[in-house]
N, C-alpha and C positions, 0 to 999 in steps of 0.2 A: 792097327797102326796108330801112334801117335802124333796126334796135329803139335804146330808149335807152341800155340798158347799152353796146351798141356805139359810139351817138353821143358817149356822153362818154369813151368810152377814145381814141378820135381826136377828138375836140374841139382839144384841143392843135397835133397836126399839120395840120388844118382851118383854124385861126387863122394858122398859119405857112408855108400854101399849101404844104404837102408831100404831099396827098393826090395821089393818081388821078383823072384831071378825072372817070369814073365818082362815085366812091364822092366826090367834092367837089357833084354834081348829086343822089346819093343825101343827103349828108347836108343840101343845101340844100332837098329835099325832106319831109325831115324833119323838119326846124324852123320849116318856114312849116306843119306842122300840128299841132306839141305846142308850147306856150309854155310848161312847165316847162324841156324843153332849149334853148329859146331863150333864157331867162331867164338859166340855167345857163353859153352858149356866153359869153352878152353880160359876167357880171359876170367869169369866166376871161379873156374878152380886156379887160376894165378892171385886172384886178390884174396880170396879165403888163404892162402897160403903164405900170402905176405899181412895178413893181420896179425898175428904174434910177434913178426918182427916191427911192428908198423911206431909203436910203442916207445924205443931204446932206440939209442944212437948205433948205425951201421957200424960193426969193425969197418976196418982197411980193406982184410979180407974178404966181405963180403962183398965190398963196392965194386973192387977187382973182379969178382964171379959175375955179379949183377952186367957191369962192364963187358968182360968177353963172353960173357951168351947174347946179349944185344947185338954186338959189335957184329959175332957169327952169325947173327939170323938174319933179319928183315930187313937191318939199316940200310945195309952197301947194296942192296938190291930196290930200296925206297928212293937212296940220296943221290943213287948212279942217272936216276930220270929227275933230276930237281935243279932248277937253276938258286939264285941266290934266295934266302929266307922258306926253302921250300917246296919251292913253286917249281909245277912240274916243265919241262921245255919239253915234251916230247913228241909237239904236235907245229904245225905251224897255225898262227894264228890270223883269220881269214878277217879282211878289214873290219870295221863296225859296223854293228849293223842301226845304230841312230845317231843322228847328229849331236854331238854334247853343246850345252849350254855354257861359255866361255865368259871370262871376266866376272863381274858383278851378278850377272841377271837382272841387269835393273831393266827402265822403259828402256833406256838408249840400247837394247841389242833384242837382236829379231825371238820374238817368242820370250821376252825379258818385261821383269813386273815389279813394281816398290814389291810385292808380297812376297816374290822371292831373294830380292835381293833382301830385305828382314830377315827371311830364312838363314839364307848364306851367312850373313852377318853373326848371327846366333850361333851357326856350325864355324865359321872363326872364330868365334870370339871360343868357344868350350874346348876341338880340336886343334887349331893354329891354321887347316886350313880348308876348302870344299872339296872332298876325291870326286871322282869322273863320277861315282855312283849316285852320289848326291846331284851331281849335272845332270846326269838320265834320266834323275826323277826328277826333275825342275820343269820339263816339258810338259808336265802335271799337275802344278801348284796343291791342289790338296792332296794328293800323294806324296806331295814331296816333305810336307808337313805335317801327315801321320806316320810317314816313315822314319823321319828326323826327331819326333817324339818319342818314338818304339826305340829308336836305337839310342838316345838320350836314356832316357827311362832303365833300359835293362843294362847299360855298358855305361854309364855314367854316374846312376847311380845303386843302391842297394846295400846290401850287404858284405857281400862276398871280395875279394882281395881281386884287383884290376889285372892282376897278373893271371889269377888262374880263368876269367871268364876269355881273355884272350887268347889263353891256350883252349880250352873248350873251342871258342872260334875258328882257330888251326885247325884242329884234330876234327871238325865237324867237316869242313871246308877242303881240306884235305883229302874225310872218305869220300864227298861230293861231286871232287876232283874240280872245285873251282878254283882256278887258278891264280886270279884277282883276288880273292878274301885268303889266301894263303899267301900269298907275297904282303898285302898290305897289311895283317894282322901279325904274322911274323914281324915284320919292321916295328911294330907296337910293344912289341916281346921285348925285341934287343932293346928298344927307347925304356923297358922296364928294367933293362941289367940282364939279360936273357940269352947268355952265347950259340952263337949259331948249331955247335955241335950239339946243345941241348934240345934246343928244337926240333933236329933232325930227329935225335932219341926220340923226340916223346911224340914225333908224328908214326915214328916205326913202332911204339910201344906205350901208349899214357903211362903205363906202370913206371915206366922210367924216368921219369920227369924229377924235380925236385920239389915235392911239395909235401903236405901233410898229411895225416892217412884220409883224414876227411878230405880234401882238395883232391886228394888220388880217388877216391870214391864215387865222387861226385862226378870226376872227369871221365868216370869208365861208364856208369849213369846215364851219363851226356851222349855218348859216342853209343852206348846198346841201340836207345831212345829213337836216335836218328836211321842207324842199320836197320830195326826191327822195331818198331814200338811196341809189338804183342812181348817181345823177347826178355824187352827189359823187365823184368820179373819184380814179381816181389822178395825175392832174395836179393838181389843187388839194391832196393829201397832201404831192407833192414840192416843191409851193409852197411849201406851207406849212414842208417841213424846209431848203429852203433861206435860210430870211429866220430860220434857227437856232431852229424849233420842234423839239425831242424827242418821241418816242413817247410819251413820261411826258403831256408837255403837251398834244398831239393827241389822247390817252382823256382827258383832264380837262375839254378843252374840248366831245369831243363827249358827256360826262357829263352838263356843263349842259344840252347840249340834249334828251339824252334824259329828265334830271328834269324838264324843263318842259314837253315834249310830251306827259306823262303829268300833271303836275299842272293844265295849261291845260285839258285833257279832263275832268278832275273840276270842276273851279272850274266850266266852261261848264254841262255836265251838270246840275247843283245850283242851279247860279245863284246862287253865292255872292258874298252883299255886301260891298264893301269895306268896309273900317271906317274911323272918321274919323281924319286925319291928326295925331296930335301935334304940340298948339300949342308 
């Protein structure tokens, strides 16, 4: 029997019937009993499949195709449990579980510090304003200023186009089922030109998103990384450098993943509320 790490180093060859009819019966057995490498096998052979076309402008025709197999599959059954930008409603949500830090943070409010109110002042002055997650962490002061670094750092600045690391953050936040960073990053999307229908696509399918074959690469990448780390294969790396991602941009892109599998664990943890959306 084949383990996972093995299944995804031949995944590739598996797809492209190069295996040993053995080891093509070991890895067919493998997959009918782990649905992370099935998951893993299935979106490897959708993006080998969309790199020829990745290239040329869509027909009409194909948008149309692309459109009603999405539409038939996983949307209506993702967006039926989603309230607005994503976010699932299909739980009730049980009070907070810490007190957030309101207003400023400065001396004048309980558990309030000039060191945080700097903080805060910084996260206005870059985003326009503090969310409740940055309040959670204020009850911390040096927490609250290596995590406002980390998320400065990998979403503020770099390389990579602001649109696609906030869909990474969806689509990670999403499989995490946090609720919080899928409502709030979503709203980031649309603040980028990002219509809600699209969002939905591309939480039910990265492949369907609008982006470049590298930005679709990188996003599928992102989302293995988090599911399975063993998973993400070196097939999906070399994927990913042939549709012209850099090393630079392949740690940037699995950055965001790894800041949000650590922030979605806090948000859930806590049960931190969202805040209301700016009219």
């Amino acid at each position: 029997m084949l383990n996972c790490r093995e299944v995804s180093h031949k995944a590739s060859l598996y797809l492209e019937g190069e295996l040993p009819w053995r080891e093509r019966v070991a890895m067919r057995m493998h997959l009918m009993m782990c649905n992370n490498c099935r998951r893993f096998v299935q979106q490897l052979s959708e993006l080998i499949r969309a790199i020829p076309f990745m290239h040329r402008q869509a027909s009409p025709e194909e948008v149309e195709n692309v459109l009603a197999h999405v539409s038939s599959g996983s949307v209506d059954a993702v967006s039926a449990g989603m309230g607005p930008g994503g976010a699932s409603i299909s739980r009730a949500r049980p009070r907070p579980r810490l007190r957030l830090m309101q207003g400023s943070g400065g001396r004048g409010e309980d558990g309030g510090s000039d060191e945080v109110e700097a903080i805060f002042n910084d996260i206005r002055t870059a985003t326009g304003s503090v969310s409740n997650m940055f309040r959670a962490y204020a009850r911390h002061p040096a927490v609250l200023f290596a995590t406002w670094e980390r998320v400065k750092s990998v979403m503020l600045q770099g390389s990579l186009p602001a649109t696609l690391k906030e869909a990474i953050a969806v689509v990670i936040s999403h499989d995490n089922v946090c609720e919080y960073c899928v409502e709030h990053h979503s709203r980031n999307l649309a603040a980028l030109g990002m219509g809600q229908e699209e969002i939905v696509r591309l939480l039910a399918d990265p492949l369907a998103g609008n982006f470049t074959p590298k930005e679709r690469a990188l996003l599928v990448l992102a989302r293995q990384a988090n599911s399975d780390p063993h998973g993400a294969s070196v097939d999906t790396l070399d994927l990913a450098r042939r549709t012209g991602a850099s090393d630079l941009e392949i740690i940037e892109a699995l950055a965001v993943m790894e800041l949000f599998t650590s922030l979605n664990r806090f948000l859930n943890t806590l049960d931190i509320p969202l805040e209301e959306a700016a009219s």
